[in-house]
N, C-alpha and C positions, 0 to 999 in steps of 0.2 A: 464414609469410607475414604481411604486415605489415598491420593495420586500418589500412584508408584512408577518410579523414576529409574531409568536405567543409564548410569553416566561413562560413558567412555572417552577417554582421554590418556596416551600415552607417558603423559608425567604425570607421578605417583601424586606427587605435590598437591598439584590442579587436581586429583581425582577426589584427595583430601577435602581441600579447600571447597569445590563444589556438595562435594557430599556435608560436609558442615555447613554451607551457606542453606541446602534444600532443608536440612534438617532442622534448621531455628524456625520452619513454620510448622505448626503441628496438623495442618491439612496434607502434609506431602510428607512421604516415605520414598527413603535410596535404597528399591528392591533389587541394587544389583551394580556393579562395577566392573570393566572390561578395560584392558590396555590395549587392545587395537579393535579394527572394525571384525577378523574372525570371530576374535572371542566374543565379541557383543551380538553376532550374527547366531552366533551356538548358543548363548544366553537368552538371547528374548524366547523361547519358549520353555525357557525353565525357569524365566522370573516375572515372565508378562506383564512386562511395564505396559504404564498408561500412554507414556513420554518418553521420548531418549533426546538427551543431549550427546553432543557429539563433535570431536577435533577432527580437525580437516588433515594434520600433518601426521600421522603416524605407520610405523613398521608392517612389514605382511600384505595389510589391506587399509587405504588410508581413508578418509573422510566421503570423497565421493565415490570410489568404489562400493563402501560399503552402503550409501545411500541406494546406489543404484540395485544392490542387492537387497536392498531394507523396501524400497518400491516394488521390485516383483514380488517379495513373498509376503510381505506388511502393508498395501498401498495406502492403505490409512490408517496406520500409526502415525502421532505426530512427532517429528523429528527438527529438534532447535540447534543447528549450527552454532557451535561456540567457536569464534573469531576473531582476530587482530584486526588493531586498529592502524591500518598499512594498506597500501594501494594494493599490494598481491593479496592480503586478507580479503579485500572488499573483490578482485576478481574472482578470487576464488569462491567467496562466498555468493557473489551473484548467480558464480555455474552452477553452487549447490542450490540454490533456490531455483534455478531454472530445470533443474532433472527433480524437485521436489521437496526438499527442505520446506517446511512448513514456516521456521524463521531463524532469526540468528539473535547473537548477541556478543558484542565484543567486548573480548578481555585484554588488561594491560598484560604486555612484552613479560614484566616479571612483577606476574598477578596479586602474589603474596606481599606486595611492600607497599599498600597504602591502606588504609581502612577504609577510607570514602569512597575509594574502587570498589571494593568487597560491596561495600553496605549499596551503590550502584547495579553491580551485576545480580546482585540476591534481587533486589527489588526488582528490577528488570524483567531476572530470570521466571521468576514466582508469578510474577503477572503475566506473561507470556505461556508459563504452565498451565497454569489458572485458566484462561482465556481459551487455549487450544482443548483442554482439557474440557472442559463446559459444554463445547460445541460437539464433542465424544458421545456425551452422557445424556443422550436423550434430547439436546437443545435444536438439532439440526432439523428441518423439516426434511417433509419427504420427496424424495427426488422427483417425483410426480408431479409435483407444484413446482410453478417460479414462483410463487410469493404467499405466504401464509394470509388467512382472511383477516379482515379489519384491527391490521394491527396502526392504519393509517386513516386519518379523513379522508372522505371523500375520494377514495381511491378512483382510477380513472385509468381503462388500457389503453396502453403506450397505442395501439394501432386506432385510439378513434378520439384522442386526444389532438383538439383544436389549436394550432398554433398559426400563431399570427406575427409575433413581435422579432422587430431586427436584434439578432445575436451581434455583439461586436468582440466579444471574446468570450473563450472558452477558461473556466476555472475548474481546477482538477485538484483535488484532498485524499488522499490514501497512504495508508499505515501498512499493518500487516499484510502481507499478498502484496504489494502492490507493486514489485520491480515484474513479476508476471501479467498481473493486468494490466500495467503501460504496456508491455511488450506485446499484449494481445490486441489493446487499443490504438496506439499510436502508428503500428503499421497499416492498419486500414483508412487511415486519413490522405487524401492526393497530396500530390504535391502543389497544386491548386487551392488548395484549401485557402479558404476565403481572409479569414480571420485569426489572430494569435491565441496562443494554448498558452496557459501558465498553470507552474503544476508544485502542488508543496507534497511533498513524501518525505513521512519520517525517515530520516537513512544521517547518519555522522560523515563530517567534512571526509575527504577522499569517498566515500564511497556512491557521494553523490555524483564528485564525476565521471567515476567510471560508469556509473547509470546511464551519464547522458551520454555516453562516448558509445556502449553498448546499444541504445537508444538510435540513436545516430545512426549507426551503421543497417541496422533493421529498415528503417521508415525511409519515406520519400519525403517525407517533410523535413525540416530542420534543426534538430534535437539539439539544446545549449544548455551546459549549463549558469545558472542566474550569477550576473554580474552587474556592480551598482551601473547604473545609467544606461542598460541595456538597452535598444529597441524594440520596441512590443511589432510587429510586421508578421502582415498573412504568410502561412505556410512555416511560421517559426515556433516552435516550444520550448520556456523555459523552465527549467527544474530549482528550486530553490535550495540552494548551496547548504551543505549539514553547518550547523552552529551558525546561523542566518537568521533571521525574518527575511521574509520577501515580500514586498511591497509593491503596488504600481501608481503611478502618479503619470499628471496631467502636465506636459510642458508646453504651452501653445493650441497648436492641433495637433503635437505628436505624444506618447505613449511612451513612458521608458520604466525602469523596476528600478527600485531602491531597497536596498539592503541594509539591515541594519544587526545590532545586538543586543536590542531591548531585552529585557526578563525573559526568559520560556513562558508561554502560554500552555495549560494543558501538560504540563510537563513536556513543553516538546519544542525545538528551536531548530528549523523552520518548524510553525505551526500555522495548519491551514488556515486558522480565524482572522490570526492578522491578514493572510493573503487577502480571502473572502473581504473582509471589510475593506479592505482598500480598494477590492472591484466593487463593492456592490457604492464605494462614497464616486469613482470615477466614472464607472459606466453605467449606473443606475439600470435602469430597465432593460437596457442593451445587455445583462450582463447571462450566461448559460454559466451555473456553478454544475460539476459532477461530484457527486461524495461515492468513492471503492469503497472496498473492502477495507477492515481497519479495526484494531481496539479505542476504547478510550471515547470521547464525546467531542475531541478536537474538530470543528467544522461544523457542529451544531447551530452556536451561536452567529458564527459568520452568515451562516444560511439564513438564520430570522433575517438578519440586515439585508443580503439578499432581495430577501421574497416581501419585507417591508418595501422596500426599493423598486418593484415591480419586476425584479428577473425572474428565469428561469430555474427550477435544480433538478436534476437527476440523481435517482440512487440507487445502488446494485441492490441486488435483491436479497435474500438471504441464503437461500441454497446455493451460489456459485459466488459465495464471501469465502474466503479464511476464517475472517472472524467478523459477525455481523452488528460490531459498537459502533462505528462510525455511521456506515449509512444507514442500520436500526434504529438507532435515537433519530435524526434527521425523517425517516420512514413515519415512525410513532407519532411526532411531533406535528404531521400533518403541514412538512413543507414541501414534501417532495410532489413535483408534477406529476409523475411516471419511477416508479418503481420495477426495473424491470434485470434480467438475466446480464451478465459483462458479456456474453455472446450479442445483445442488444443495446449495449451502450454506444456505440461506434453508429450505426444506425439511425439511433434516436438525436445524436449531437446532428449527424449533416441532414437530416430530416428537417431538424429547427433552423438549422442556421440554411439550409435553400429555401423552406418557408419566409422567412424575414428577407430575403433576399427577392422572391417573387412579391410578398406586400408593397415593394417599393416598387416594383413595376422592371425590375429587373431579371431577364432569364433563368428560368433555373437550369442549375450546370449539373446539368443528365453527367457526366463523367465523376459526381463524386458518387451516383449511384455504381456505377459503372467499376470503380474500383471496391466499393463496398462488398458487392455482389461476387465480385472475382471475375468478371469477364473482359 
């Protein structure tokens, strides 16, 4: 049965071009086309798409308006933001993923005039369909469970799982979902927080910084985004710049990031793996990796180096993923410590890292329970 696509976009053009891009795969059918967010509002139940893609800039009812209308009457429809590659595209597109947008995908200023753009956004777009789509048709477990049975070795609950070993920083890998789960995450860390956060998320140059600026302003900690020779320091978090590697290297006894423009890994640039393997060659056993939500298998490999290395990984679970490629493969693969709910991820990091903290014979700091908790 064929994903049926509902595309609205106020130039004729784009509505074209989209609809000929979905339709050169023969798994997806355009059950329907809309010039602003009314019309597309009045159309999903006479064309009951699978998917809506969706412009942010148009007449009557513009892109989050009609989000916000697509959430009350649709809450799980999946709905793909199409977006410019521009500092007000990436804010705007942030606010649409923050009221519910499932994800985006950015289009060039004047989309019709390259072909490697086109053959870009099709692929993008089709995989992102694909993927949200998946998770529709029966792939999703049931809200009753955090975590499906023995899809992992040796599984082991977060609450009686033995930890011992010093955390010296925190690694964080997420894709799809994932300017929501930072923002669910990163606010519950003090501002005490012991140790540095480095964080790779798929997202293109400009919109990583507005991630971390948005970031920022949320948290008590200190949300950056990555720059070459940065300093790695407790209570700081770096985000790995779009069209980047990020890297962390050893200078002495201090910590700083290195950026580079190696090949994409993964198709993806920053990609978690190079991160991951640069923590697990620097910090070895000290190292706590987290794998979000995410498509694709980026952060898999970095995690064997990891867990070969003697650190830590965490991975979301599957029912409170977007899409569960990332920390599913990592989950299967039988490297994850604790598989547990993104309500429990925040929890489970200062859990470890005040456990490695008391091994050494140092206090444990009752206040990152204290801010976890909310009191």
């Amino acid at each position: 049965m064929k994903i049926r696509v509902l595309v609205v976009d106020d130039s004729a053009v784009i509505r074209r071009i989209i609809s000929e891009l979905l339709s050169s795969d023969s798994a997806v059918q355009v059950a329907g086309v809309a010039a602003n967010g009314r019309i597309a509002v009045e159309k999903i139940p006479q064309v009951n798409p699978d998917v809506v893609t969706l412009d942010i800039d148009m007449p009557e009812m513009d892109g989050l308006q009609t989000l916000a209308v697509m959430r009350k009457n649709y809450p799980r429809l999946p709905v793909i933001i199409l977006s410019t590659l521009s500092e007000r595209g990436a804010a705007i597109t942030l606010e649409a993923l923050s009221l519910g947008a499932s994800d985006y995908v950015t289009k060039a200023a004047n989309a019709d005039s390259s072909s490697a753009a086109m053959a870009h956004i099709r692929d993008e777009l089709l995989s992102k369909i694909k993927a949200l789509c998946r998770r529709q048709e029966g792939h999703e477990p049931s809200r009753g469970h955090s975590r499906p049975p023995q899809l992992w070795k040796n599984p082991v609950p977060a609450a009686t799982t033995r930890v011992s070993r010093r955390v010296e920083v925190v690694a964080i890998g997420v894709s799809t979902g994932g300017p929501n789960a930072l923002a669910q995450l990163l606010p519950a860390m003090p501002v005490d927080f012991p140790v540095p956060i480095v964080i790779a998320q798929h997202m293109p140059p400009v919109f990583t910084k507005i991630l971390a600026e948005r970031l920022a302003a949320r948290t008590a900690i200190d949300v950056r985004e990555g720059r070459d020779g940065g300093a790695l320091a407790p209570g700081r978090a770096w985000i790995a710049p779009g069209n980047h590697h990020m890297l962390v290297e050893r200078q002495g006894n201090a910590f700083q990031l290195k950026l580079n423009q190696d090949p994409p890994e993964n198709s993806c640039r920053p990609a978690v793996d190079v991160l991951f393997r640069s923590v697990a060659a620097t910090y070895g056993s000290n190292a706590l990796a987290v794998v979000l939500t995410g498509m694709g298998q980026d952060g898999l490999r970095g995690c064997e180096e990891i867990s070969e290395a003697g650190g830590q990984i965490l991975a979301q679970d599957e029912a409170s993923s977007v899409v569960w490629g990332m920390p599913g493969l990592v989950a299967k693969a039988g490297l994850a410590n604790t598989v547990v709910p993104l309500s429990q991820i925040a929890g489970e990091i200062l859990r470890r890292v005040q456990a490695g903290k008391a091994k050494e014979g140092m206090p444990a700091q009752e206040g990152l329970h204290r801010v976890y908790l909310g009191s």
